[in-house]
C-alpha positions in Angstrom: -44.2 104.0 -33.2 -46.6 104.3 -30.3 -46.4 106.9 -28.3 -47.7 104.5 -25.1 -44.4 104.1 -24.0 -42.8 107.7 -23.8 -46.1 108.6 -22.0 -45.2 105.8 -19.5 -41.6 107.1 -19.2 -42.7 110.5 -18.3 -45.3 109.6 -15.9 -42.6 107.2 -14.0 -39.8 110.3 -14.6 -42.5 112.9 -13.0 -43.0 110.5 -10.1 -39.5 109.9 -9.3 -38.2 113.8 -9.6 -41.7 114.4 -7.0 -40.5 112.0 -4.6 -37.0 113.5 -4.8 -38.6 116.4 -4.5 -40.3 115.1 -1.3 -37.4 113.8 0.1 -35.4 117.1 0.0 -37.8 119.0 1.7 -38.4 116.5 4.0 -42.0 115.8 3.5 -43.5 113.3 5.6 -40.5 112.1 7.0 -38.9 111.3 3.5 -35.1 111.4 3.0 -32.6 110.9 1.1 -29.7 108.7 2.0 -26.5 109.5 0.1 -24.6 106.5 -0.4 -23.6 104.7 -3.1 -24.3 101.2 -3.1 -21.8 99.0 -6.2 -24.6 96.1 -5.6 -28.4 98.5 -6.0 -26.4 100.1 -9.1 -26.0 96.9 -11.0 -29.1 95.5 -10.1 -30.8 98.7 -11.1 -28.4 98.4 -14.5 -29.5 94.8 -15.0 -33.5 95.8 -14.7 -32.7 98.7 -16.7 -31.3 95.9 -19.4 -34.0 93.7 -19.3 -36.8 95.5 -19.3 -35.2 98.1 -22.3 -33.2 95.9 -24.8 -34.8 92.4 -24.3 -38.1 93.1 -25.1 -36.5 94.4 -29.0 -34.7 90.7 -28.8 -38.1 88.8 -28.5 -40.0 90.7 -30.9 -37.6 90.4 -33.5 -37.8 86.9 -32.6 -41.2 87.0 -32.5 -41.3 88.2 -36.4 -39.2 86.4 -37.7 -41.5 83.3 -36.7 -44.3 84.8 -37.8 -42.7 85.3 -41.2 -42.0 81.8 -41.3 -44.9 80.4 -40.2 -46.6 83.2 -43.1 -45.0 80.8 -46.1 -46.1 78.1 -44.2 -49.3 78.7 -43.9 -50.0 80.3 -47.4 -48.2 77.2 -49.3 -51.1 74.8 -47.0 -53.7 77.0 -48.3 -52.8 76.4 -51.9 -53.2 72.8 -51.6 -56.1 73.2 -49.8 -57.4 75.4 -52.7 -57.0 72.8 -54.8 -57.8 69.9 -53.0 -60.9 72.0 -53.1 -61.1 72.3 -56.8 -60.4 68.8 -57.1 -63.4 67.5 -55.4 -65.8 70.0 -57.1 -64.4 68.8 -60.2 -65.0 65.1 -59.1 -68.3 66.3 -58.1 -69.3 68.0 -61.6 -68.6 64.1 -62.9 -70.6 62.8 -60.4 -73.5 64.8 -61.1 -73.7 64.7 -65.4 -73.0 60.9 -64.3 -69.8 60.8 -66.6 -66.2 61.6 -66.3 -65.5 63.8 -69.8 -61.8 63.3 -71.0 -61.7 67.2 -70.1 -62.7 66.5 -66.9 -60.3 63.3 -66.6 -57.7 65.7 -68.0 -58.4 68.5 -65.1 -58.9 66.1 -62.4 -55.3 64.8 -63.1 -54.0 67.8 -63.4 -55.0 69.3 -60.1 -53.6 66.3 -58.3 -50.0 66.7 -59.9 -50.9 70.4 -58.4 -51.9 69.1 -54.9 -49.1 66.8 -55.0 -46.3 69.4 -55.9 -47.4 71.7 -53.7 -47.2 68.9 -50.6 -43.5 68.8 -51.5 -43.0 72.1 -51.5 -44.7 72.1 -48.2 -42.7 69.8 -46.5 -39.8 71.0 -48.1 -40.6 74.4 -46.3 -40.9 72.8 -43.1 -37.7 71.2 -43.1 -35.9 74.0 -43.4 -37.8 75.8 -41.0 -38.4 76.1 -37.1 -41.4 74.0 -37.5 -38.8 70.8 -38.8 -40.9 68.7 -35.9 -44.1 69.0 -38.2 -42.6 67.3 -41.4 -44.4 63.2 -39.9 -47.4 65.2 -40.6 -46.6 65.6 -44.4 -46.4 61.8 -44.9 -49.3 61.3 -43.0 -51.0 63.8 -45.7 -49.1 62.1 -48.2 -50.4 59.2 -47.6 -54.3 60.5 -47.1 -53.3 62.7 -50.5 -52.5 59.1 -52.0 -56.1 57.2 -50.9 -57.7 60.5 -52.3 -56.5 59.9 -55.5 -56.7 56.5 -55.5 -60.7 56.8 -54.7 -61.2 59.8 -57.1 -59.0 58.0 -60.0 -59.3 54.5 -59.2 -61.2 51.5 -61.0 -62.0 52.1 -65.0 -61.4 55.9 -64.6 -62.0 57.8 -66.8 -64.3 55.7 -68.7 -66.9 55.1 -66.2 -68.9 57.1 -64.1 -68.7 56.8 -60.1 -71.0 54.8 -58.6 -72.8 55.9 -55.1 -70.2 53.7 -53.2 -67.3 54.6 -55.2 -68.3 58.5 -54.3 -69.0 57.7 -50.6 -65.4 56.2 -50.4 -64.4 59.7 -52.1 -65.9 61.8 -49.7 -64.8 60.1 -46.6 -61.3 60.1 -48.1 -61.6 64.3 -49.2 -62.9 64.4 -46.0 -59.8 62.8 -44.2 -56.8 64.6 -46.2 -59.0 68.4 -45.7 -58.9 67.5 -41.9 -55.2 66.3 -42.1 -54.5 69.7 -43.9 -56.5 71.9 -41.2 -54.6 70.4 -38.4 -51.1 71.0 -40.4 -52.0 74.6 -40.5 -53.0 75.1 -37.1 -50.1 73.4 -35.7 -47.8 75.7 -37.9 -49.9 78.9 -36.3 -49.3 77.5 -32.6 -45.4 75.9 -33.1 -43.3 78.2 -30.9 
């Protein structure tokens, strides 16, 4: 715990018991009036409640979001990691200029990974604060599906990608990567 705060609360506590202090001796001019005053003491009650308890409520709040938005964000960054792997696999074909049933096998593989992990993405989302976000999983869905469709499509696995087959797969990587990015920022920034 820091110790900010009690240093505060002795500074203000020295202050007020000078200018008590002051007041009874009458320095300056300074007095002290005493009448008690029902409305000052719950509005000095009320301050003393909101400036005391309610900053506990909002960081527990505050946490607990975090926390949330913690799973969030790790289960994007799995896909991303193998969103990731799937393209350098894709490009490993590209550059021996064949598609290995190894590599056919792997590339598959990584987008029944990707693909799994989506759902459990969006499943995450629904059930948290950030429900608003789950359009932006079938957007990714669907930029997840014209991945795979470029990367897979045509006589795969038996022949290599040609140069416009791979440009169509880069703009599409491309696309879902940047769909992804902005899923994971607006997770960090959802209140």
């Amino acid at each position: 715990m820091s110790r900010q705060p009690l240093f505060v609360a002795m500074v203000i506590f020295m202050a007020l018991c000078g200018m008590f202090w002051a007041a009874h001796i009458g320095w300056y001019g300074l007095s002290i009036e005493h009448k008690l005053d029902g409305v000052n003491v719950a509005t000095l009650a009320v301050n003393v409640f909101i400036a005391y308890f309610l900053q506990y409520y909002f960081i527990s709040r505050a946490a607990d979001n975090r926390s949330e938005k913690d799973i969030l964000i790790d289960g994007l960054r799995d896909v991303l990691a193998s969103v990731r792997q799937c393209r350098d696999t894709v490009l490993a074909c590209q550059d021996a200029g064949k598609i290995t049933p190894t590599s056919a096998k792997s590339i598959k593989l990584l987008f029944r990974k990707i693909a799994n992990g989506m759902e459990n993405v969006e499943t995450a989302i629904e059930m948290s604060r950030c429900s608003g976000l789950k359009d932006e999983c079938k957007e990714i869905q669907h930029a997840l599906f014209s991945y795979k469709s470029a990367a897979t499509g045509g006589n795969f696995p038996s022949k290599p990608y040609d140069a416009q087959a791979f440009s169509y797969q880069e703009r599409t990587y491309r696309a879902l990567s940047e769909k992804l990015h902005d899923l994971v920022f607006k997770v960090n920034q959802h209140q």
